[in-house]
C-alpha positions as CSV (number, residue, x, y, z in Angstrom):
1,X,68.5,-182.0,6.6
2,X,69.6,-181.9,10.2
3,X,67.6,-183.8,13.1
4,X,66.8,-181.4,15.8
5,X,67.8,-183.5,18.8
6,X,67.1,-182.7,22.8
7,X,69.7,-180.5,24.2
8,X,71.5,-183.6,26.0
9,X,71.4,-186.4,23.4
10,X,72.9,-183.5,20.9
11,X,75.6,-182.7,23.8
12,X,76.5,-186.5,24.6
13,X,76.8,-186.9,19.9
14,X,79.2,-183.7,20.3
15,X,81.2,-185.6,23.2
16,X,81.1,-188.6,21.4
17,X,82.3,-187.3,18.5
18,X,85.7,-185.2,20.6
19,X,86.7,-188.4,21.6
20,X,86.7,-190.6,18.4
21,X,88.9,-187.0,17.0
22,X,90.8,-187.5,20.2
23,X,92.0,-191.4,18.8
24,X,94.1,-189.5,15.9
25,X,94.8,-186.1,16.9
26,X,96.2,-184.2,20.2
27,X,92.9,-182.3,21.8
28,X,94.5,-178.9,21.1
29,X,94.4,-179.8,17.3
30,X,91.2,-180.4,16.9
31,X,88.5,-177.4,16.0
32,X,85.3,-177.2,17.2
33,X,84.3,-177.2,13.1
34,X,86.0,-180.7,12.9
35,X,83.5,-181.6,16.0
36,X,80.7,-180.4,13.8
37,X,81.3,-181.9,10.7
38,X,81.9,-185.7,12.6
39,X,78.3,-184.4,14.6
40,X,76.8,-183.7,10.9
41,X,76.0,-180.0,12.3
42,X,77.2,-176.5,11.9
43,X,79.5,-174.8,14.0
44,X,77.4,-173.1,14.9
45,X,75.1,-175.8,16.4
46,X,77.9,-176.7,18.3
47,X,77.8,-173.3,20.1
48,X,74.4,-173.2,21.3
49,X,75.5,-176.1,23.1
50,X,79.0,-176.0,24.5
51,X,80.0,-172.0,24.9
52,X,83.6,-173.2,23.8
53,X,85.7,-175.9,23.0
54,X,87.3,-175.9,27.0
55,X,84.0,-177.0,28.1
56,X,82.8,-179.8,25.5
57,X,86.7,-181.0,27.0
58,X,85.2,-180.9,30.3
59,X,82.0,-182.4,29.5
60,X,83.8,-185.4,27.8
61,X,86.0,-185.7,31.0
62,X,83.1,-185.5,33.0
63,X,82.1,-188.6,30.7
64,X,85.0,-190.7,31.1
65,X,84.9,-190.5,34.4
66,X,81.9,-191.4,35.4
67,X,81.9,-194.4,32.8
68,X,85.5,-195.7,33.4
69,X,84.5,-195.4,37.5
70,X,81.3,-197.3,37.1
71,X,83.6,-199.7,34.5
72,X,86.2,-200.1,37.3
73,X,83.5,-200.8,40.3
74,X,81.2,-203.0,38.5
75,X,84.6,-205.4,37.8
76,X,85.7,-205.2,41.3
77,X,81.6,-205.9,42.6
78,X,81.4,-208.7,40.3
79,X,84.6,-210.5,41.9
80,X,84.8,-213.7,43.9
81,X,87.4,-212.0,46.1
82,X,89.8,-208.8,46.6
83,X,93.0,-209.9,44.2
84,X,90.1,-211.0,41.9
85,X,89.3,-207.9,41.8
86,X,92.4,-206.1,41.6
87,X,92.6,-208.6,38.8
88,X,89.3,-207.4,37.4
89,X,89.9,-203.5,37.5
90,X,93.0,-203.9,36.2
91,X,92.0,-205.7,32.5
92,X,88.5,-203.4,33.0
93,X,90.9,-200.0,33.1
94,X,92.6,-201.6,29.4
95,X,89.6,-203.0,27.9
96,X,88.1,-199.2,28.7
97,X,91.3,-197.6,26.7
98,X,91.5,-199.8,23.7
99,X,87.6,-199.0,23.4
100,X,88.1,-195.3,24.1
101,X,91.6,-194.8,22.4
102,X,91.6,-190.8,23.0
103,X,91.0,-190.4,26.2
104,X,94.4,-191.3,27.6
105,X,95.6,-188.1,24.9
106,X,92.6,-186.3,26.6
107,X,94.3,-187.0,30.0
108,X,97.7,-186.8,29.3
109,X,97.3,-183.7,27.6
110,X,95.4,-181.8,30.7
111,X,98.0,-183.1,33.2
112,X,100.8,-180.9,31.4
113,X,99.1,-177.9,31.3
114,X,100.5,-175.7,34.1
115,X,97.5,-174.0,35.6
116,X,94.8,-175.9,37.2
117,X,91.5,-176.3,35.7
118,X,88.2,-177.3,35.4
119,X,89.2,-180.3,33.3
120,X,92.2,-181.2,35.5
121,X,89.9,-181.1,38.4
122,X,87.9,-183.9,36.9
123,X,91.0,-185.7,36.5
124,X,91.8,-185.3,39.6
125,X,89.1,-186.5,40.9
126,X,88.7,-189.3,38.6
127,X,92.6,-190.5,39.9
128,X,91.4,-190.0,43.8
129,X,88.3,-192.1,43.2
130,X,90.0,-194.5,41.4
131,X,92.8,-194.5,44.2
132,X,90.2,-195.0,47.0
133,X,88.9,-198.1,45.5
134,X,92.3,-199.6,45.2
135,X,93.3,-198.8,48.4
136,X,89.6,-200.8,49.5
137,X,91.0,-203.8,47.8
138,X,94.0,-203.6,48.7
139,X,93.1,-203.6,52.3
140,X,90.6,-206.7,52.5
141,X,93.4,-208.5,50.4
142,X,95.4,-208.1,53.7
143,X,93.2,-208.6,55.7
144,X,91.2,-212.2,54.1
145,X,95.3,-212.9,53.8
146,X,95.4,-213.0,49.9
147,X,98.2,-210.1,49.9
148,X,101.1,-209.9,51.5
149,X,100.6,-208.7,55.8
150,X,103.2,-206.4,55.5
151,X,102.0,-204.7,52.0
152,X,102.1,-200.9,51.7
153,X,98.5,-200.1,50.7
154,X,99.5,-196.4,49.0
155,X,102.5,-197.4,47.6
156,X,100.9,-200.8,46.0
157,X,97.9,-198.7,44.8
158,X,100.3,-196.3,43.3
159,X,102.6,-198.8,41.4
160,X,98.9,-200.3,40.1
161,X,98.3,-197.2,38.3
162,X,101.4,-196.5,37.1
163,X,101.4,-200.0,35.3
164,X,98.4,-199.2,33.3
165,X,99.6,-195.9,32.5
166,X,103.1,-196.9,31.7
167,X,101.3,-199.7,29.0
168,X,99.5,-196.8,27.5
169,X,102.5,-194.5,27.4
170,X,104.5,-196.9,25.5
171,X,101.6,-198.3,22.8
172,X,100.4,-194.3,22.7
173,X,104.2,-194.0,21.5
174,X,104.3,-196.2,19.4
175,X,101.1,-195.1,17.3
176,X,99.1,-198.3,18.9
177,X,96.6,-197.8,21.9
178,X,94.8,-200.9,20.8
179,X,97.6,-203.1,21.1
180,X,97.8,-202.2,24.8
181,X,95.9,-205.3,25.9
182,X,98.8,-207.5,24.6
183,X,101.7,-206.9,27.4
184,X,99.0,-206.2,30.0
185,X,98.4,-210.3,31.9
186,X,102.3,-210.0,31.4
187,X,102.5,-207.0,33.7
188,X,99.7,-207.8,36.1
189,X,101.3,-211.1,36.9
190,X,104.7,-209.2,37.7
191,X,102.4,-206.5,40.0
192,X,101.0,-210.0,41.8
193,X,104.4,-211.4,42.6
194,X,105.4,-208.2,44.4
195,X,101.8,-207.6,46.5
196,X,100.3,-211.3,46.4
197,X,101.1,-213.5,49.5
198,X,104.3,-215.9,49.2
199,X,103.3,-219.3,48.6
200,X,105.4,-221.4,50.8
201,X,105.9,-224.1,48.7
202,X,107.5,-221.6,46.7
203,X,110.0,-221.8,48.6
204,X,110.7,-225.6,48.7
């Protein structure tokens, strides 16, 4: 017997359940009566809700988001300082994947699709918000004189991301999202040797 839930706790199960589909399968793949059945629902239960399977995409989108964003600013708040932070963000954006192993298919997937949409918007906006707090750590690194005086804040903030997504890439390829956490202090500490001030007794 189903449980007739409030519109937006049924809405936030059919989200939930896109994205645990997402771990295994390529969005496209996966039907709206696949969403049901993981929801415990009919098909048609999913269609008083979400008027197509393009918008319970964009509703999950709108989810991650909003949760990796809050994710990524509570790490960088909760920092003693602004490499700290990069630090923080950085293991925050991983921990976030291996918990919520589709949405990097989720994104990946939108970003190849020629024609802009509603769904791409969101990840567009996701990558300019996550760009703008980057660049604010980036900057009070150079200025408290943790990061190097002469540091390119855009192209620093754009080698960041491409670490993380790079990691994902690779384990994505080779069938293990989980195991992303594995090379990722190995990577970070290369990112820090490259934007991090010089030591001078480095140099002795």
């Amino acid at each position: 017997m189903q449980v007739r839930l409030p519109t937006e706790e049924r809405q936030a199960d059919i989200v939930a359940a896109a994205l645990r589909l997402a771990r295994e399968r390529s969005p496209p793949l996966i039907t709206t009566a696949e969403i049901a059945s993981a929801v415990g629902v009919s098909q048609g239960a999913v269609f008083k809700h979400f008027p197509t399977k393009d918008a319970i995409w964009l509703a999950a989108m709108v989810w991650v988001r909003e949760q990796l964003l809050m994710a990524l600013d509570a790490a960088a708040g909760a920092a003693a300082s602004p490499l700290a932070a990069l630090d923080a963000v950085f293991n925050a954006h991983v921990d976030f994947v291996v918990a919520h192993p589709g949405v990097p298919r989720i994104i990946f997937h939108e970003l190849q699709k020629p024609p802009d949409s509603p769904v791409k918007q969101e990840v567009r906006s996701l990558l300019q918000s996550y760009r703008k707090l980057l660049l604010r750590l980036l900057d009070d690194g150079v200025r408290q004189g943790e990061l190097r005086a002469d540091l390119d804040p855009n192209a620093a903030a754009t080698v960041f991301v491409g670490i993380v997504q790079g990691l994902i890439m690779q384990n994505m390829a080779a069938g293990k999202t989980s195991a992303v956490k594995a090379p990722a202090d190995g990577a970070f500490a290369i990112y820090l040797c490259g934007v991090a001030k010089p030591n001078p007794h480095d140099r002795v």
